[in-house]
C-alpha positions as MATLAB code, in Angstrom:
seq = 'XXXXXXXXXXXXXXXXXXXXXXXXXXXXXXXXXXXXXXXXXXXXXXXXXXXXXXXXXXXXXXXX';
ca = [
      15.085    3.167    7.652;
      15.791    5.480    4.034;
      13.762    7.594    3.746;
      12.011    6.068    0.313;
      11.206    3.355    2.866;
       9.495    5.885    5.070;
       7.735    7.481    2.193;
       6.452    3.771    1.124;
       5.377    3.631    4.598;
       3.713    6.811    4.547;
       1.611    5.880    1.441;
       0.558    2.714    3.308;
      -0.233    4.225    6.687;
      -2.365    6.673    4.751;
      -4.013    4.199    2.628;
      -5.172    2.466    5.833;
      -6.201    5.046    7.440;
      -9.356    5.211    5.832;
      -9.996    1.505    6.972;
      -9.006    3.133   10.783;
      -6.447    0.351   10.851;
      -2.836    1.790   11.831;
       0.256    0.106   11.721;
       1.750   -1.546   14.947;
      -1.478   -0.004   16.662;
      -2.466   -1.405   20.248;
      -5.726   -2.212   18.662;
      -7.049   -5.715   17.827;
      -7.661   -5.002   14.067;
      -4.307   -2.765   13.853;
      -1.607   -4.266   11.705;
       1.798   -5.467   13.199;
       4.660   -4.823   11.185;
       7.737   -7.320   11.545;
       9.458   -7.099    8.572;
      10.763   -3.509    7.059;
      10.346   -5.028    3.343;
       6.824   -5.467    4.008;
       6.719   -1.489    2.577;
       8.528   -1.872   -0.490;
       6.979   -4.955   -1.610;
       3.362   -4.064   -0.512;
       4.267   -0.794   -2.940;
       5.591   -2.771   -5.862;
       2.999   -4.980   -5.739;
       0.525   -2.265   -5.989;
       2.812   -0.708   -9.158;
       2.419   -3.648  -11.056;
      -1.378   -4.258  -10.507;
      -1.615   -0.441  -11.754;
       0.379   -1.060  -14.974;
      -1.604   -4.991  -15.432;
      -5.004   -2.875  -15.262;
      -3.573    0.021  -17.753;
      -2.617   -2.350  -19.947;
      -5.690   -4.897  -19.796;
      -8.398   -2.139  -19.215;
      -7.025    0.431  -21.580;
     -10.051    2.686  -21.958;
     -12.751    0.813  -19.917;
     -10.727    1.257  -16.888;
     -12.870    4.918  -16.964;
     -15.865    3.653  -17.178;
     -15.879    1.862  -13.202;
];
């Protein structure tokens, strides 16, 4: 794994956290991961919802 890959992962695994789901827990609700892309593309997909609200929202983005 690079180690952007692990930082993606990171991000995720701390994002979750707050749901107390964890990736490839022995839990029922915890996440299995299969695929190592699942990172990057969970993270660009999150990127480009960022930008889509920036640029859609502009300024009422602050008021939420």
């Amino acid at each position: 794994m690079r180690k952007k890959d692990n930082r993606e992962k990171q991000v995720i695994e701390g994002i979750l956290d707050g749901a107390d789901v964890r990736i490839d827990g022995d839990r029922a609700w915890d996440m299995r991961v299969r695929n190592p892309l699942f990172y990057k593309r969970v993270m660009a997909g999150a990127y480009c919802c960022v930008r889509w609200l920036q640029t859609v929202g502009g300024e009422s983005l602050a008021s939420w």
